[in-house]
C-alpha positions as CSV (number, residue, x, y, z in Angstrom):
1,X,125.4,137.7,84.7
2,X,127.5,140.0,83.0
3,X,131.3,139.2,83.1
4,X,132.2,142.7,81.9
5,X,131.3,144.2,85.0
6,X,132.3,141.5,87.8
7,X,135.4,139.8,86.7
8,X,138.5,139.6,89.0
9,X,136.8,141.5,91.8
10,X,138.6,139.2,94.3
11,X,137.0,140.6,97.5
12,X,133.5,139.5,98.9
13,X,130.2,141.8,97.3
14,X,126.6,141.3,98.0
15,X,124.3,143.3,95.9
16,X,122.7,145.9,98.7
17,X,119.1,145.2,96.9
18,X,119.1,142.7,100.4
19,X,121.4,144.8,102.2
20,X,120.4,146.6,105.7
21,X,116.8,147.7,106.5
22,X,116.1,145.6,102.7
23,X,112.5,145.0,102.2
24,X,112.4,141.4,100.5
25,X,109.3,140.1,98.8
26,X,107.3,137.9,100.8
27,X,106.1,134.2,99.6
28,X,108.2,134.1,96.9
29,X,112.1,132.7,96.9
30,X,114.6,135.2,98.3
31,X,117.6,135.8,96.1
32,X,121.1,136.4,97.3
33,X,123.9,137.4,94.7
34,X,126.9,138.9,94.4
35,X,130.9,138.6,93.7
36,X,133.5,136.6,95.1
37,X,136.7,135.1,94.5
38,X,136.6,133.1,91.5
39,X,135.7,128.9,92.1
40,X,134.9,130.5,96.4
41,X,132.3,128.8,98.6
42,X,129.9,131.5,99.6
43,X,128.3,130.8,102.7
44,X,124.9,132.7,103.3
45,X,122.7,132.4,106.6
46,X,119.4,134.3,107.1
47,X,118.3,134.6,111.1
48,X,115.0,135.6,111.4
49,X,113.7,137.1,114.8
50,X,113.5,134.7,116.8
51,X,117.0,133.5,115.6
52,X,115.4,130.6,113.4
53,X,118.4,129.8,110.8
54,X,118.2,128.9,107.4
55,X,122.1,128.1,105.7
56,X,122.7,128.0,102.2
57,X,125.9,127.6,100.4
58,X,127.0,128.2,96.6
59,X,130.4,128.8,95.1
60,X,131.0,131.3,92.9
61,X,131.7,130.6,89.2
62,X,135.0,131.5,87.0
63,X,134.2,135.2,87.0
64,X,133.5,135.1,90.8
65,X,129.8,135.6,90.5
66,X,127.3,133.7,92.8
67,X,123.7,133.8,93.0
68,X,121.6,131.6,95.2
69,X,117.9,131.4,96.5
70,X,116.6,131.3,100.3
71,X,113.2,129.8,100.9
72,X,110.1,132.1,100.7
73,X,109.0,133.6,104.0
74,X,105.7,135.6,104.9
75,X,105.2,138.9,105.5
76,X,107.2,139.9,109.0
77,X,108.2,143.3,110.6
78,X,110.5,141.9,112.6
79,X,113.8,142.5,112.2
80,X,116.0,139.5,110.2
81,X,119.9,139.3,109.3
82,X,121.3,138.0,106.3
83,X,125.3,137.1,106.9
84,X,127.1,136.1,104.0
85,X,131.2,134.6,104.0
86,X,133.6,133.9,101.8
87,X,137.1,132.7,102.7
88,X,138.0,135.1,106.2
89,X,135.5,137.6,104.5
90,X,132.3,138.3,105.7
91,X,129.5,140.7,105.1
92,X,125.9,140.9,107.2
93,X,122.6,142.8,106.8
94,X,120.9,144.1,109.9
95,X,116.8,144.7,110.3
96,X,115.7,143.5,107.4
97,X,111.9,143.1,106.7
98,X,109.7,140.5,104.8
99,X,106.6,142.2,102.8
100,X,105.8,143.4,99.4
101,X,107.7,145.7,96.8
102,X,107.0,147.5,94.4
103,X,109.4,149.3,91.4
104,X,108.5,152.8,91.0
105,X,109.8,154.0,87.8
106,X,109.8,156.7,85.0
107,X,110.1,160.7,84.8
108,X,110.1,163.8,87.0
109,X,106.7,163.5,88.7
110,X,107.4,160.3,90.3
111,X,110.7,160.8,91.3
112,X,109.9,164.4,92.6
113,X,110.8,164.4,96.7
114,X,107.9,164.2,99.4
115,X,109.5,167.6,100.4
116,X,108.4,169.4,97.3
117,X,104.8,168.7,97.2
118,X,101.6,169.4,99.0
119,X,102.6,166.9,102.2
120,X,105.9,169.0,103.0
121,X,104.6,170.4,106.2
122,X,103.9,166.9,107.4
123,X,104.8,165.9,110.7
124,X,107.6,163.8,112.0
125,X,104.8,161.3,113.5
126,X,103.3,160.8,110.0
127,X,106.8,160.9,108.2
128,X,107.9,157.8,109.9
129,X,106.9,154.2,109.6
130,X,109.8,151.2,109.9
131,X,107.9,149.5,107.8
132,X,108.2,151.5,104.3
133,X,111.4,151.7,103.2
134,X,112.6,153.1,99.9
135,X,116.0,152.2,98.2
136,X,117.1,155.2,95.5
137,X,118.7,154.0,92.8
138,X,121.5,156.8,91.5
139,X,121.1,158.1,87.9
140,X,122.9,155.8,85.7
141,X,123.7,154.7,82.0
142,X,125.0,152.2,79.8
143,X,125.1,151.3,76.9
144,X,124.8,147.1,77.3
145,X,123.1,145.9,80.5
146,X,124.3,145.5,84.1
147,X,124.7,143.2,86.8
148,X,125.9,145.7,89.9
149,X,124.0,148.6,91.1
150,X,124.6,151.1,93.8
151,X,122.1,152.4,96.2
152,X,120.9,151.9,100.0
153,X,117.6,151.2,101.9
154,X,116.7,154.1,104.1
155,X,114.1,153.8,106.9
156,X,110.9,155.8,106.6
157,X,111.4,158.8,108.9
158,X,111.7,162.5,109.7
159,X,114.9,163.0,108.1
160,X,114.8,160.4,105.4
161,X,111.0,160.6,103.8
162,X,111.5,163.8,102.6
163,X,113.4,162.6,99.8
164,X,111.6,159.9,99.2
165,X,109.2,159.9,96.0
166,X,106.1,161.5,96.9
167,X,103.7,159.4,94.7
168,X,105.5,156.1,95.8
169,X,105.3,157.4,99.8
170,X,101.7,158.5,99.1
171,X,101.7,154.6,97.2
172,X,103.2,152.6,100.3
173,X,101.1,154.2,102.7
174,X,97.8,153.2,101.9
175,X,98.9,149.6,101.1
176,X,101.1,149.1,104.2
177,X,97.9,150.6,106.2
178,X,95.5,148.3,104.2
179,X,97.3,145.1,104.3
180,X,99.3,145.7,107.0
181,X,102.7,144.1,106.0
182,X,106.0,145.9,105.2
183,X,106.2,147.8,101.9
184,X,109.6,148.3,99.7
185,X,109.7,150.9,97.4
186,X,112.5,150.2,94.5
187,X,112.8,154.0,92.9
188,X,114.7,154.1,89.9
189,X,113.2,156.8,88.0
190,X,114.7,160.1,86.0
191,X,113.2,163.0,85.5
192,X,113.0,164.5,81.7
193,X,113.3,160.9,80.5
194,X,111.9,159.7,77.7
195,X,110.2,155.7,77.3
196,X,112.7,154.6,74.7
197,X,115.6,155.0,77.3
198,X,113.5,152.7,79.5
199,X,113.5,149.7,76.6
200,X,115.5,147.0,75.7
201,X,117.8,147.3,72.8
202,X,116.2,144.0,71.7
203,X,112.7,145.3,72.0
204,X,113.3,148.3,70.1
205,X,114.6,146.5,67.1
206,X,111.8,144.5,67.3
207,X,109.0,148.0,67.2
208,X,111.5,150.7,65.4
209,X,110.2,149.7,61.8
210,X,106.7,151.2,63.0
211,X,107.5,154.2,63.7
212,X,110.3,156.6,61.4
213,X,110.9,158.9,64.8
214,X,112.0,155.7,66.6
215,X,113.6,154.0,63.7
216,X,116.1,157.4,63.6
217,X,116.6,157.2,67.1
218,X,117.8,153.6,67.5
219,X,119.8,154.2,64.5
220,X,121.5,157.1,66.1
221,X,122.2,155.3,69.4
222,X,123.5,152.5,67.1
223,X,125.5,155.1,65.3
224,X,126.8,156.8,68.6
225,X,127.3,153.5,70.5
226,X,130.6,153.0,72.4
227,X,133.2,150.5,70.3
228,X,132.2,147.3,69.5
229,X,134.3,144.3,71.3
230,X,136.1,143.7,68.3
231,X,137.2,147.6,68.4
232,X,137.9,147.1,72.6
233,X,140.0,144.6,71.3
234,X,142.0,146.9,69.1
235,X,142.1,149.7,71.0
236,X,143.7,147.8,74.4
237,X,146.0,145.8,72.7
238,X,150.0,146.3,73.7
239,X,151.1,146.6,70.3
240,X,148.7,149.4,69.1
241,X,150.1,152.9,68.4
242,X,148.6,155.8,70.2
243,X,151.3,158.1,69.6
244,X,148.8,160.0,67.5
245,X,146.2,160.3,70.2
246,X,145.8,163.1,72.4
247,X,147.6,163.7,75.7
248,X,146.1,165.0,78.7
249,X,147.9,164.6,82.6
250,X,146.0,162.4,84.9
251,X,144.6,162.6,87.3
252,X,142.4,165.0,85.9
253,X,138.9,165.5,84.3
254,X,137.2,165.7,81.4
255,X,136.8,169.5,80.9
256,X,141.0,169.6,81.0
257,X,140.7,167.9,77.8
258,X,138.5,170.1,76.6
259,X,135.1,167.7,76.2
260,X,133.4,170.0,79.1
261,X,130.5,168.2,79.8
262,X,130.3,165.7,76.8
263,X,128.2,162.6,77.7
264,X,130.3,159.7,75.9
265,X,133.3,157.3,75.8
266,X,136.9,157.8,76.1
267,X,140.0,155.3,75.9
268,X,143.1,156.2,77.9
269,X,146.2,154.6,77.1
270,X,149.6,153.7,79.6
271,X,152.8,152.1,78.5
272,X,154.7,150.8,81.9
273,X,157.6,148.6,81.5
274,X,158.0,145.9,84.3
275,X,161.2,144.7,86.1
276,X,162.8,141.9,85.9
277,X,161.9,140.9,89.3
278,X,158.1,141.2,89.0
279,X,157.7,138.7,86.5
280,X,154.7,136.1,87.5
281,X,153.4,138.0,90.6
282,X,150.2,139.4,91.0
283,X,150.1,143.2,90.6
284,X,148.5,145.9,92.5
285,X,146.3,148.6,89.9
286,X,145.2,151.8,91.7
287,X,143.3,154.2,89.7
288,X,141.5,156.4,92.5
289,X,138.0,156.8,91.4
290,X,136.8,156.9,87.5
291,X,133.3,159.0,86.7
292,X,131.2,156.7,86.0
293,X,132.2,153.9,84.6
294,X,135.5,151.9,83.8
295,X,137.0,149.2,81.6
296,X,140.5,148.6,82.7
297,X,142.6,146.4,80.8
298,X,146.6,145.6,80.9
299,X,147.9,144.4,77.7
300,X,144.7,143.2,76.2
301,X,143.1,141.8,79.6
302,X,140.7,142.9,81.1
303,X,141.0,143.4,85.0
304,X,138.5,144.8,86.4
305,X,135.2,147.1,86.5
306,X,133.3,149.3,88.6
307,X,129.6,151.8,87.3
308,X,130.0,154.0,91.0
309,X,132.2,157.5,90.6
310,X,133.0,157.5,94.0
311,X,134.8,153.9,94.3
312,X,138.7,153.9,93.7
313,X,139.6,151.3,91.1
314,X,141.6,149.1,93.0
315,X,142.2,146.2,90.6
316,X,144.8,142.6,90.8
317,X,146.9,142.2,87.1
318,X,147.4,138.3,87.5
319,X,150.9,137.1,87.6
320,X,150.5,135.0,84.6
321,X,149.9,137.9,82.7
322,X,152.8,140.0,84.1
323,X,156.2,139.3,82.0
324,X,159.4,141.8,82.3
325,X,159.1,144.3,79.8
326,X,156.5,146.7,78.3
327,X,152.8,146.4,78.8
328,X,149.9,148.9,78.4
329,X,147.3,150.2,81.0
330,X,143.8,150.7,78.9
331,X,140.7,152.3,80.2
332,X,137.3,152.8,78.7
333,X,136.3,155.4,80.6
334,X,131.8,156.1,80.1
335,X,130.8,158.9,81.5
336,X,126.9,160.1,81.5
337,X,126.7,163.4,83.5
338,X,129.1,166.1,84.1
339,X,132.8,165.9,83.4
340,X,134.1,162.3,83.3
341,X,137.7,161.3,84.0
342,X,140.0,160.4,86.8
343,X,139.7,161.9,90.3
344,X,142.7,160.6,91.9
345,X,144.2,162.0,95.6
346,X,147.7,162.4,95.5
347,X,150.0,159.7,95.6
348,X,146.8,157.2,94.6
349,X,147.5,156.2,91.1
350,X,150.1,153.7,91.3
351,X,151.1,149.8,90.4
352,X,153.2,147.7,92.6
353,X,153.4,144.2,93.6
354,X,150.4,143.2,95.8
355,X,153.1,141.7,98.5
356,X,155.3,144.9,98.2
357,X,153.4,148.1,98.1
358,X,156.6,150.3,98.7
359,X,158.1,148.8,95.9
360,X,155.6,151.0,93.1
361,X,155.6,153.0,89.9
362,X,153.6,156.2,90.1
363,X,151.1,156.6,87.0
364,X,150.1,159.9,87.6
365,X,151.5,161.9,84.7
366,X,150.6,162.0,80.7
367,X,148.6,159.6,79.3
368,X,147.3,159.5,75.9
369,X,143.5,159.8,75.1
370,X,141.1,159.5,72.5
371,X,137.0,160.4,72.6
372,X,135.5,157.3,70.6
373,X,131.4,158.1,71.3
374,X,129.7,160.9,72.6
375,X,125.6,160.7,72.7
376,X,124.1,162.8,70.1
377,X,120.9,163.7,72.7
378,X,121.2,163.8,76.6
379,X,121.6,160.2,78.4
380,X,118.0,160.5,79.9
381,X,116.6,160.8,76.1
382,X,119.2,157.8,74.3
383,X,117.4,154.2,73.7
384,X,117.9,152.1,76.1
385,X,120.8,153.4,78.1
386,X,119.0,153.7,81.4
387,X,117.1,150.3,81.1
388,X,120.6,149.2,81.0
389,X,122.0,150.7,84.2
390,X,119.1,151.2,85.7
391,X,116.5,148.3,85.3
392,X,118.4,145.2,84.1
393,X,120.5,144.9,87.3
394,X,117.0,144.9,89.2
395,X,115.7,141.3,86.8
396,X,116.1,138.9,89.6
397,X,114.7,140.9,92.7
398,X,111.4,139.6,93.1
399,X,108.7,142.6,93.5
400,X,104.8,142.4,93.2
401,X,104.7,145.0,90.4
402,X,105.4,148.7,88.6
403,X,103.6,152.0,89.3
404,X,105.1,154.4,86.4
405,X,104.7,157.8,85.8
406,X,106.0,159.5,82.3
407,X,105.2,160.9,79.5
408,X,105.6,164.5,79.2
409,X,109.1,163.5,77.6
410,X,107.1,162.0,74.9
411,X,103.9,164.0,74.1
412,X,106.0,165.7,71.2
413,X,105.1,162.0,69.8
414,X,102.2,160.3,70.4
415,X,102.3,158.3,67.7
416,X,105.3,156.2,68.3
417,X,104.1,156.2,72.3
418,X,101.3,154.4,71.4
419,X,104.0,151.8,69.9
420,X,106.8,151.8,72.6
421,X,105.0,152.3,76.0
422,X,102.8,148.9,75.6
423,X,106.0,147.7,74.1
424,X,108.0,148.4,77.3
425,X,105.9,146.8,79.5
426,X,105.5,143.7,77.5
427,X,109.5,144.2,77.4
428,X,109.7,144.1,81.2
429,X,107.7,141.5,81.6
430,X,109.6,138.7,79.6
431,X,112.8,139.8,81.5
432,X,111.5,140.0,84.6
433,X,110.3,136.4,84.4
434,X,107.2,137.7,86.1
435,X,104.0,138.8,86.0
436,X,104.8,141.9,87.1
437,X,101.0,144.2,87.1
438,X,101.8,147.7,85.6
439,X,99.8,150.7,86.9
440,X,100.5,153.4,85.8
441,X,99.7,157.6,85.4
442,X,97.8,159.3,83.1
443,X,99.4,163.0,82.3
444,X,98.3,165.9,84.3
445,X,96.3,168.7,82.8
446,X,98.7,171.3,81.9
447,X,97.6,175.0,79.9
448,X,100.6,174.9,77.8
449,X,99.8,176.1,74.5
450,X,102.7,174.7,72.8
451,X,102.0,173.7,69.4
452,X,104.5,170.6,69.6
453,X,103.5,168.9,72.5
454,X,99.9,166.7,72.2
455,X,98.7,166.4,75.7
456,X,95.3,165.1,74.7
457,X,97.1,162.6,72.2
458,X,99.5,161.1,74.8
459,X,96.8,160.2,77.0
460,X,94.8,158.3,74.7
461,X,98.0,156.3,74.0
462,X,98.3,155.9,77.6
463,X,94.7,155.0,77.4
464,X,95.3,152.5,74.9
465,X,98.1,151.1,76.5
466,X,94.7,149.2,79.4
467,X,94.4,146.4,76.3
468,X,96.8,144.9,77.8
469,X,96.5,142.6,81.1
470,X,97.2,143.1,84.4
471,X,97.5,146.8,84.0
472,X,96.0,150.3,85.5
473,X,96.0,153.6,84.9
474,X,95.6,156.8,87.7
475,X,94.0,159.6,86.8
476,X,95.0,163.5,87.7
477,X,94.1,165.5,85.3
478,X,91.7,166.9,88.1
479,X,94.2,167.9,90.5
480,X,96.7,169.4,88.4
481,X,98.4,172.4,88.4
482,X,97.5,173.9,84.7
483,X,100.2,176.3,85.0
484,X,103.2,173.7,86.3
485,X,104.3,170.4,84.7
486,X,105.3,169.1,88.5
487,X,102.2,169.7,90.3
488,X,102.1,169.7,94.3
489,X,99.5,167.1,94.8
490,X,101.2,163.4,94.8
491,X,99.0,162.7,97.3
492,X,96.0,162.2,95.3
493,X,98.2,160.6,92.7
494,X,100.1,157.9,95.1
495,X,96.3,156.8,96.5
496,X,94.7,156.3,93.3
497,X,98.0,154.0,92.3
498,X,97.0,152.7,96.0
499,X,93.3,151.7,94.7
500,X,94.2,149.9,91.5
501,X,97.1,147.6,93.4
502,X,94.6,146.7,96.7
503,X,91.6,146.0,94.1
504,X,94.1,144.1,91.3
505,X,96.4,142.6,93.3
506,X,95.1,142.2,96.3
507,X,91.8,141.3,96.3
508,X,90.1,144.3,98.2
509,X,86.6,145.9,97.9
510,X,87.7,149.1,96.9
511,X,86.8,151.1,94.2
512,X,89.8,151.4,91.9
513,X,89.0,153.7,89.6
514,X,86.3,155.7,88.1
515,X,84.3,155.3,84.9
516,X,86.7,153.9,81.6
517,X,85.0,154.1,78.0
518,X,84.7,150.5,76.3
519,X,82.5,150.6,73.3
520,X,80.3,153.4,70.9
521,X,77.3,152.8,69.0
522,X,75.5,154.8,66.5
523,X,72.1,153.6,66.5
524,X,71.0,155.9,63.3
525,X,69.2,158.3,65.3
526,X,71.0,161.1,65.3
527,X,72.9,160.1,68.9
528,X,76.0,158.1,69.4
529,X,76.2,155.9,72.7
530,X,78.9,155.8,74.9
531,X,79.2,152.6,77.3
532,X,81.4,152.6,80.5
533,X,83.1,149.8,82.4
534,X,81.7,151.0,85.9
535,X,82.9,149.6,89.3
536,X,80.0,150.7,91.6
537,X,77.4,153.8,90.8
538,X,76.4,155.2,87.5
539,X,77.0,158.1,85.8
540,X,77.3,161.5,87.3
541,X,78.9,164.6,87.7
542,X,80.7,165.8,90.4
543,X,79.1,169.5,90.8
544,X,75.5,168.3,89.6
545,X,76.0,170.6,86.3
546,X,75.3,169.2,82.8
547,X,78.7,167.1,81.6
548,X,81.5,169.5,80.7
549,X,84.0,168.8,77.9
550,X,81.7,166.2,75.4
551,X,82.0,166.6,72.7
552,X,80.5,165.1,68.8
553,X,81.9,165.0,65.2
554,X,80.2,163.8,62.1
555,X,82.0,162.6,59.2
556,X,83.9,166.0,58.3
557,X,85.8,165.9,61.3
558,X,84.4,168.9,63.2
559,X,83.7,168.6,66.7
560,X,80.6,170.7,68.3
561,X,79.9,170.5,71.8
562,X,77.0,167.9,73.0
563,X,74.2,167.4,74.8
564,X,74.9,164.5,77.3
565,X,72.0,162.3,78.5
566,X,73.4,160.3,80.8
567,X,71.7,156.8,81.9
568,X,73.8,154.2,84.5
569,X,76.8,153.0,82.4
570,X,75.8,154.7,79.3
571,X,76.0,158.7,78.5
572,X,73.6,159.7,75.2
573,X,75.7,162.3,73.0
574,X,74.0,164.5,70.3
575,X,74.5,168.2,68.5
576,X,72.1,170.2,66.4
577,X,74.7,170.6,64.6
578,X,75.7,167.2,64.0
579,X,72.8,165.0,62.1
580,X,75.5,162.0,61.4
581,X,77.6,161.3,64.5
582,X,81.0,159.1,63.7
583,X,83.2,160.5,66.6
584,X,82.7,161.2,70.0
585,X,85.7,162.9,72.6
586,X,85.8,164.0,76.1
587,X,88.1,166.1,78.0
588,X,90.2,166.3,74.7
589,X,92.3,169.5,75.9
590,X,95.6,170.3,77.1
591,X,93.8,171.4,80.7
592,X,91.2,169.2,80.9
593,X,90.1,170.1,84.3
594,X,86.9,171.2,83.9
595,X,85.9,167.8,83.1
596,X,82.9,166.7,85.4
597,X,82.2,163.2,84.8
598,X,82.2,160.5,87.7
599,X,81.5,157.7,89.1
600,X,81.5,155.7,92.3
601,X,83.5,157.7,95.3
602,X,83.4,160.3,93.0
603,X,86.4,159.4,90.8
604,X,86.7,161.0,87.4
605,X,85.8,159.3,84.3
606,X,88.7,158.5,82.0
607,X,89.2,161.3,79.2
608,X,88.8,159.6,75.6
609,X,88.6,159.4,71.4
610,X,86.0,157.7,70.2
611,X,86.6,155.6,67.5
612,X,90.4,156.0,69.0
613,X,92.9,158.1,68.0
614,X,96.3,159.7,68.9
615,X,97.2,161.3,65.6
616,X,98.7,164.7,66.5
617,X,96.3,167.6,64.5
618,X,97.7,169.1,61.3
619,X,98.1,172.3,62.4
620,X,98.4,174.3,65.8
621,X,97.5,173.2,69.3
622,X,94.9,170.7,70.7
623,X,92.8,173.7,72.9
């Protein structure tokens, strides 16, 4: 676990991942982590129902962390508790469920609220369920990973659903109705993010050489990147001189300062000087709350760290590091949206000795400041920032898989998609330590006509991305809105997740998608042969008209529309105009809608480049 962001914490924390109304994974090992005093025996008891107890105990390491595993339990809606103690501290969990979760991750339109779509007029009956339960997590960034994360788990009902994600409600319901257990929805999405933001650092070293757009963003991030430890270690030391820096008069934000709302990194610098009569007790730090995130050192060491705005900073200086005479309060102060700084009440800011809180010196008042990062593009768009804050803390939950919807971020590359998206997932995978089935959603039809966004491009790599195993991709380029990038309908959307995850993962006869592309053929007639991977049916359309949208190019690269002959798994494309097929596409717009091949149920067929390709054209706007 990361030291940075739990050490000298002295009070008991569980991570609220398996705090009240938790959902927790059924049939796999239940984790239970968190901090504690440093070398403290945690004590952690889970009483199911029927007030069966299981006891575990651990003790937390030199940095006060602790992690330890329960046994694996099935699937119950019955309400369990989870008490945890340390010392004379104690912390419990009420009603919490055993079933299966899911991570539902990526841009806008699946973090867009129930309350904003097409299912906004639902009733209060069909808004709640006590067994779906969804835990938020906030927006966040860093710039190396994290152990802590914020959040709660919120009951499915009339005044929560509403913000819930409607393609992860829409998601939940049909599986919790199918398989009738509890569903957890883990929602850390943002919208108007971009894939690269979602990646390891590591992973995108590994991919950046094939692609120049990605190479220039890494190096930008690396470029931009808050100090290196060897500069932290400069720039807290006692015996540095800040007498150049800036002053400012905490508290106070950012936009006093003048950095309005600059996304970035600043060090603020102290000099107290400590009595005679403090020497070798343990000191009492209070900061108020820091937006977002703090580093606090004194003299060099550091003493604490928080990621949430709202928390004071309420940190212990060790009493072998307190010695009469001047010292130096340091804090590396990250800040990702809106103005960053200190947001102190009155009175808050102060050190004095933890036994002796009347005996105090006030640090409200100048203290110098210096701006040493500040991110070159928003925090949504920088490499792996929200992986950081945002995925890395979830790495030991246990979950059944990912539904993920993005892209639109993207489309102004589809080039380097096609690297990074199957590179993320692989990328999730490995630090997951877990299978971890990826289904994800192919981009609506939208009538843009922008000339720097490929629509048509993006969802082949999207397409591309189904070489890999264990995943799925959801089609809704049929119930778009072509004139709004967030359209209404995440019901449709959330289901046909629904169907790839009960037929995948679950073993059900369902139908889980409709008809996908898999091979072309030119037999030297004059046609070119398109065969489908089918699940139930044969080829169709849905309004009985000849199939909209086909289309057939010959060596020069011009595509004419075709004559479709379609024949169970296998549609028959030609053109007059077109004696020596090489290429054949389908639904290859930017609105795609009027796309009419099916299959079983009626689901559309996926739209596609034959031989593949997601090279952007060289001039203008895909139609």
């Amino acid at each position: 676990m990361n030291a940075l962001l739990i050490v000298c914490i002295a009070t008991l924390e569980v991570t609220p991942l398996v705090g009240d109304h938790a959902v927790l994974q059924q049939g796999r090992p239940i984790p239970v982590w968190g901090t504690a005093a440093p070398g403290q025996e945690v004590r952690v008891v889970f009483t199911d129902a029927n007030g069966a107890k299981e006891h575990r105990e651990v003790r937390a390491d030199a940095q006060g962390a602790w992690l330890l595993e329960l046994a694996p339990r099935p699937a119950s809606a019955d309400g369990a508790t989870i008490d945890v103690a340390s010392g004379s501290e104690t912390w419990r969990a009420e009603d919490v469920l055993v079933g299966e979760v899911w991570i539902a991750s990526g841009q806008s339109n699946m973090e867009w609220p129930l309350h904003r779509t097409s299912d906004a007029e639902a009733s209060a009956q069909t808004l709640t369920n006590h067994r779906i339960r969804e835990f938020k997590i906030p927006h966040a960034f860093d710039d190396a990973p994290r152990d802590e994360i914020s959040g709660a788990w919120l009951v499915a009902g009339p005044d929560t659903t509403p913000g819930f994600s409607g393609v992860a409600w829409n998601f939940a319901t049909m599986l919790s109705e199918e398989l009738d257990v509890p569903l957890g929805i883990v929602n850390s999405s943002w919208g108007g993010s971009s894939v690269e933001a979602w990646m390891s650092l590591e992973q995108l070293d590994e991919v950046r050489g094939q692609s120049p757009p990605v190479q220039r963003a890494v190096q930008d991030w690396y470029d931009a990147r808050s100090q290196k430890a060897e500069d932290v270690e400069t720039l807290t030391a006692p015996n540095m001189d800040h007498a150049h820096w800036n002053e400012t008069v905490l508290p106070g934000d950012w936009s006093a300062m003048g950095l309005g709302e600059t996304d970035g990194t600043v060090f603020y610098r102290l000099a107290v000087w400590v009595p005679e009569h403090w020497a070798g007790k343990d000191l009492a730090l209070r900061l108020g709350p820091i937006d977002d995130i703090d580093e606090t050192f004194w003299s060099g060491h550091l003493v604490g760290s928080r990621t949430r705005h709202d928390v004071p900073r309420n940190y212990t200086v060790p009493g072998e590091h307190v010695k009469p005479g001047r010292h130096v309060i340091a804090v590396r102060n990250t800040d990702n949206a809106g103005a960053g700084g200190f947001f102190a009440k009155r009175g808050q800011m102060q050190l004095h000795p933890l036994d002796d809180p009347s005996d105090k010196i006030p640090l409200a008042g100048p203290w110098r400041w210096k701006l040493t990062s500040s991110w070159s593009r928003p925090a949504r768009n920088t490499p792996t920032v929200l992986n950081n804050a945002m995925i890395a803390p979830l790495e030991q939950l246990p979950v059944t898989g990912v539904i993920w919807y993005q892209g639109e971020s993207n489309a102004h590359d589809p080039v380097s998609y096609d690297v990074l998206f199957p590179a993320m997932i692989e990328d999730w995978r490995s630090r997951f330590d877990q299978p971890l089935p990826f289904h994800f959603v192919q981009l609506a039809n939208l009538d843009h006509r922008r000339g720097d966004w490929h629509w048509p491009q993006l969802r082949e790599a999207q397409h591309r991305a189904l070489r890999l195993p264990d995943t799925g991709m959801a089609l809704c380029f049929d119930v778009g809105n072509p004139r709004d990038i967030h359209p209404r309908d995440k019901r449709t959307v959330g289901r046909r997740l629904g169907r790839l995850a009960l037929h995948h993962q679950y073993g059900r006869d369902i139908v889980p998608e409709g008809p996908r592309p898999i091979s072309l053929e030119m037999p030297g007639d004059g046609t070119a042969v398109v065969t489908f991977l089918m699940h139930g049916g044969t080829l169709a359309t849905r309004d009985g008209q000849d199939v909209a949208l086909m289309e057939i190019a010959g060596t020069d690269g011009v595509f004419h529309p075709a004559q479709v002959h379609l024949d169970g798994d296998r549609a028959i494309v030609r053109s007059d105009a077109v004696s020596a097929p090489s290429q054949v596409r389908y639904g290859w717009r930017q609105d795609p809608a009027a796309a009419n091949l099916v299959g079983a149920e009626g689901l559309p067929a996926t739209p596609f480049m034959l031989p593949s390709t997601v090279q952007p054209p060289a001039e203008g706007a895909t139609p």
